[in-house]
C-alpha positions in Angstrom: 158.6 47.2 93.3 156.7 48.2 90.7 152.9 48.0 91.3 151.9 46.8 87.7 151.6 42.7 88.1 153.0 41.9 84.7 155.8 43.7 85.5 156.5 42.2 89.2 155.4 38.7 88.1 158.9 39.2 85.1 160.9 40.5 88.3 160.1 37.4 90.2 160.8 35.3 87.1 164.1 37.0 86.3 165.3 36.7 90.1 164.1 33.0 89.9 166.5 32.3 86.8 169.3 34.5 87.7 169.4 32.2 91.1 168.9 28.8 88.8 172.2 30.0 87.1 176.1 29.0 87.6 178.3 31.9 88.1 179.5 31.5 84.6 176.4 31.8 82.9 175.1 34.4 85.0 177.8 36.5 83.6 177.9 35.3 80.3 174.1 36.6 80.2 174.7 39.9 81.7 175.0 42.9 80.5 175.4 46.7 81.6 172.3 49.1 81.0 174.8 51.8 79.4 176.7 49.0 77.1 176.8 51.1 73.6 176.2 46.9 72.2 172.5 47.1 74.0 171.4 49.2 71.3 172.5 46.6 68.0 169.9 44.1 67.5 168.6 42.1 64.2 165.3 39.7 63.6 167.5 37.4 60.9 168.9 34.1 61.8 172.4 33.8 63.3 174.0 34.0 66.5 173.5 36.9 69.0 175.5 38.0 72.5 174.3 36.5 75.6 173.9 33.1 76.8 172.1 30.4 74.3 169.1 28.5 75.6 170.3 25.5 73.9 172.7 25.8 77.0 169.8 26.3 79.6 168.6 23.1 81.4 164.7 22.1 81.2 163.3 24.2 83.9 165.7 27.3 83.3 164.1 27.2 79.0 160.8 27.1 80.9 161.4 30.0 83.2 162.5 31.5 79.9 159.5 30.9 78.1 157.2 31.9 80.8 159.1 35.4 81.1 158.0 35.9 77.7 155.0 35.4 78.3 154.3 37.0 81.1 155.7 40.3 79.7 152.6 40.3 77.4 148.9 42.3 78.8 146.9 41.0 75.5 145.8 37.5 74.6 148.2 36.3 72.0 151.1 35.0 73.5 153.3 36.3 70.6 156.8 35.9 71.7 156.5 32.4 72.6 154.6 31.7 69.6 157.3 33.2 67.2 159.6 30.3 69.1 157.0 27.9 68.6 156.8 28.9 64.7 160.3 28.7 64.0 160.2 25.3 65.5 157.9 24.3 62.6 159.6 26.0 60.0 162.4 24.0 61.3 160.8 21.1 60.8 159.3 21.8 57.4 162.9 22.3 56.3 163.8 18.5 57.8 164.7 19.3 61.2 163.4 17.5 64.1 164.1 20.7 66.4 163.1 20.4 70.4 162.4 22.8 72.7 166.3 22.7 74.3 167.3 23.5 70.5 165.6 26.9 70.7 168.3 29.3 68.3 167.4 32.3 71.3 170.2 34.4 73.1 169.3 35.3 76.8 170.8 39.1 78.0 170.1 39.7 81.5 170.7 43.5 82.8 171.0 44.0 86.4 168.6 42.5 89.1 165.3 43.7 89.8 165.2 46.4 93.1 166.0 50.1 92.7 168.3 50.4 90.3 167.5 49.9 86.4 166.8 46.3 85.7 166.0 44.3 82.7 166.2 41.5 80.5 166.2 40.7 76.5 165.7 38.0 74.4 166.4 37.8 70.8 166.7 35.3 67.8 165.2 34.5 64.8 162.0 36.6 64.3 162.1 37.4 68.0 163.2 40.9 69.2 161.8 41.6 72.9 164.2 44.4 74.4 163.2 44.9 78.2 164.1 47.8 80.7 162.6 48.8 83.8 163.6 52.0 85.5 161.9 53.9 88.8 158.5 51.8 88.3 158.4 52.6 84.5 159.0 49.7 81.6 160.1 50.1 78.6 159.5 46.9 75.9 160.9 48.5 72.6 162.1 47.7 69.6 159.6 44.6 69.7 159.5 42.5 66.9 157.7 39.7 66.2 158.0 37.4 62.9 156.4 34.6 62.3 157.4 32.1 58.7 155.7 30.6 58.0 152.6 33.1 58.4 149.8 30.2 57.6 150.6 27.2 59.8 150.5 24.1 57.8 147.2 22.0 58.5 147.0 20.2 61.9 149.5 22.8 63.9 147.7 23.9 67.2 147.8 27.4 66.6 144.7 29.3 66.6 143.8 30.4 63.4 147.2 28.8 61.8 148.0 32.7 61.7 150.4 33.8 64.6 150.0 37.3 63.0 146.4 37.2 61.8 145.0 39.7 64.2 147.3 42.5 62.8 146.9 41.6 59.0 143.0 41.2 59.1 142.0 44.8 61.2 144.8 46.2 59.3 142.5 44.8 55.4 139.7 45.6 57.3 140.5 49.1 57.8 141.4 49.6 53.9 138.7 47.7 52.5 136.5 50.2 54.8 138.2 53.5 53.1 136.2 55.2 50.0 138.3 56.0 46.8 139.2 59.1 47.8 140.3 58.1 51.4 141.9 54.6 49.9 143.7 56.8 47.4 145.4 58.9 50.7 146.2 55.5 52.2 147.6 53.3 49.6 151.3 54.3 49.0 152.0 52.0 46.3 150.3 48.9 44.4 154.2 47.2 45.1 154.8 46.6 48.9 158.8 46.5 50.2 160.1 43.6 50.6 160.7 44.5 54.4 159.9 46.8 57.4 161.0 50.4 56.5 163.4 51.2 59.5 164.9 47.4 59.4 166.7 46.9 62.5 167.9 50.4 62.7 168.9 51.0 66.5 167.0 55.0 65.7 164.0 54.4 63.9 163.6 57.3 61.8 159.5 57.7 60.9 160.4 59.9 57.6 161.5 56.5 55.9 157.7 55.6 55.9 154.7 56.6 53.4 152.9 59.6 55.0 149.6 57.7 54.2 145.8 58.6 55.3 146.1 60.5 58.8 143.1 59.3 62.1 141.1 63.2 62.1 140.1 62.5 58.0 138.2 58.9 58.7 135.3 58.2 59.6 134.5 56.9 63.2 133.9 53.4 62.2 137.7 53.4 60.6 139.0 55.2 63.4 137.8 52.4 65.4 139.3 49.7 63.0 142.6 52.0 63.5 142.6 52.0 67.1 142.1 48.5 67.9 144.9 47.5 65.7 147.5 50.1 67.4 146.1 48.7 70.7 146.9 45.2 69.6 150.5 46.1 69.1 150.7 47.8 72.3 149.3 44.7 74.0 152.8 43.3 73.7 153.6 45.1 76.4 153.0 44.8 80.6 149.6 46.8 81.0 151.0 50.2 82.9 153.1 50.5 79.8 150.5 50.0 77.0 148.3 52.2 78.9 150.9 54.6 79.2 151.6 54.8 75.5 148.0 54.7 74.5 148.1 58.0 77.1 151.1 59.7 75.3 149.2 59.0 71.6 146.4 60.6 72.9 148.8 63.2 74.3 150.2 64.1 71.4 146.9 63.8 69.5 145.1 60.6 68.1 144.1 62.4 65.1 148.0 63.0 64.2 148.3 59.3 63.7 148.3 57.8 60.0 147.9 54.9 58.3 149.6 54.0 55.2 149.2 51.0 52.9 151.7 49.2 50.1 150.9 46.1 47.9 147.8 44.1 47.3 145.1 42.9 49.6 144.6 39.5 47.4 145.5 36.8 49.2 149.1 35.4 48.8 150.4 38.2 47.1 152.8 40.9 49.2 151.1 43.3 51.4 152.8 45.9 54.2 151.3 48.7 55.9 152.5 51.1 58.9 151.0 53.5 61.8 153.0 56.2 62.4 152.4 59.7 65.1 154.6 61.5 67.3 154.9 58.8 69.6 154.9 55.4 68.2 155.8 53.4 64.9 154.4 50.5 63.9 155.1 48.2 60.6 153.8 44.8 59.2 155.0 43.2 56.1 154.1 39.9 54.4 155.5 39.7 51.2 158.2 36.8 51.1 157.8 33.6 49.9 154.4 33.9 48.3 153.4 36.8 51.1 153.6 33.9 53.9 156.5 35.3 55.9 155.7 38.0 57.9 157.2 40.4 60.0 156.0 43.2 62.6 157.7 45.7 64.7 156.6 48.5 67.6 158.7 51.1 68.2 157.9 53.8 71.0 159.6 56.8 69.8 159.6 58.1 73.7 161.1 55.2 75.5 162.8 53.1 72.8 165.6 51.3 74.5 165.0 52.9 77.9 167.0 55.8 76.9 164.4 58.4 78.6 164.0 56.4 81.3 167.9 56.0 82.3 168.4 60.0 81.6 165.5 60.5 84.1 166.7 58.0 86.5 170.6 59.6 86.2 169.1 63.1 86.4 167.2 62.5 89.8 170.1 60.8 91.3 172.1 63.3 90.8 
């Protein structure tokens, strides 16, 4: 088993669910790790392959949600909160959603041991993608959306900002650049009106602004830089946002770069992406009076699992 507890505490939690369900459901949540369908995947509303958790009982939706967050090393229980924030923009559009409502498909691959294992979860402004192969984990695409972005007044989340974390370093970081280093960063005064790569099961980095690369900041920004990137890869089980903080530095910190598009004036649109050899990050919020935002990681090494499996076939071969 894989030594890194984040991981083994999802292993126990996926054995513990796949045991909690009926034959049926088992299989209507299972998938296989080289099923061509693994790789299509969308953060807009609508029904997805696998098995509803409206059809889960109470304990099973908990077991769920408690997977999700386990799979997370940081502090900010982001997955269950973009299930918690749909639940209020739910209700601000005259629902009365409950938990057992939840608009989440569950997709279960294999059974931890051995042989590649891993789960997935996806929905409405939820994307986690799971795969864990020979002791290594791969978490990517992850996306995380949260609408809307500012909690109404009396909501329980921190901050009323499930995203706030990655939209203040990120202002932080441009309101730290000079003109001539702001000039390199800001793509355009007009931000897109969504992430770059969309939902693209490839995410193809050329698509993106070049923007203001780590080597020409100053140390300050570079720290600004740094803690965001690490907040995204906090999403992940701690071997795993170790080990991609390893393969930036790998490849070279200083060949990261960070781009801007939009305003920085409050409730106008604003997006931004990190981009290197290794990694791709993007944030947008620029719908609905810029409170409706939207962030993705994508590890341009392990996305999907696909290096993992090919080194997993290779060896046992």
């Amino acid at each position: 088993m894989d030594p890194d507890p984040d991981v083994r505490r999802t292993a126990e939690l996926v054995e513990r669910l796949q045991r909690s369900l009926s034959p049926a459901r088992r299989a209507s949540a299972t998938e296989e790790a080289n099923d061509p369908e693994r790789r299509r995947w969308t953060y807009l509303p609508g029904q997805r392959p696998g098995l509803p958790l409206a059809e889960l009982d109470a304990d099973q939706h908990a077991l769920v949600m408690e997977l999700l967050e386990a799979l997370e090393s940081g502090e900010g229980r982001l997955a269950v909160g973009a299930v918690e924030v749909e639940r209020v923009r739910r209700t601000l559009a005259g629902a009365q959603p409950r938990p057992g409502d939840d608009r989440y498909w569950l997709r279960l691959i294999g059974s931890p041991g051995p042989q590649p294992w891993g789960w997935r979860v996806n929905g409405h402004h939820l994307a986690v993608h799971v795969l864990v192969v020979d002791g290594e984990c791969s978490v990517t695409p992850h996306f995380i959306g949260s609408e809307p972005a500012t909690l109404p007044s009396g909501t329980a989340w921190p901050g009323r900002r499930l995203l706030g974390p990655e939209e203040d370093l990120a202002h932080d970081l441009l309101a730290s650049f000079e003109p001539d280093r702001r000039a390199r960063a800001v793509a355009s005064d007009r931000a897109p009106r969504d992430i770059l790569t969309g939902a693209d099961p490839v995410a193809d980095p050329s698509v993106l602004p070049p923007g203001l690369i780590r080597r020409d900041m100053t140390g300050d920004q570079r720290a600004l830089l740094d803690a965001l990137v690490r907040r995204y890869l906090a999403r992940a089980p701690r071997s795993r946002a170790r080990a991609a903080w390893a393969a930036a530095e790998d490849e070279g910190l200083d060949r990261l770069a960070f781009a801007w598009a939009g305003s920085s004036v409050p409730g106008v649109g604003r997006y931004y992406c990190i981009h290197g050899p290794t990694l791709l990050i993007e944030y947008d919020n620029t719908q609905d009076d810029a409170n409706h935002a939207h962030s993705v990681w994508r590890d341009l090494t392990l996305d999907w699992g696909e290096d993992l499996l090919r080194r997993h076939r290779a060896s046992s071969h």
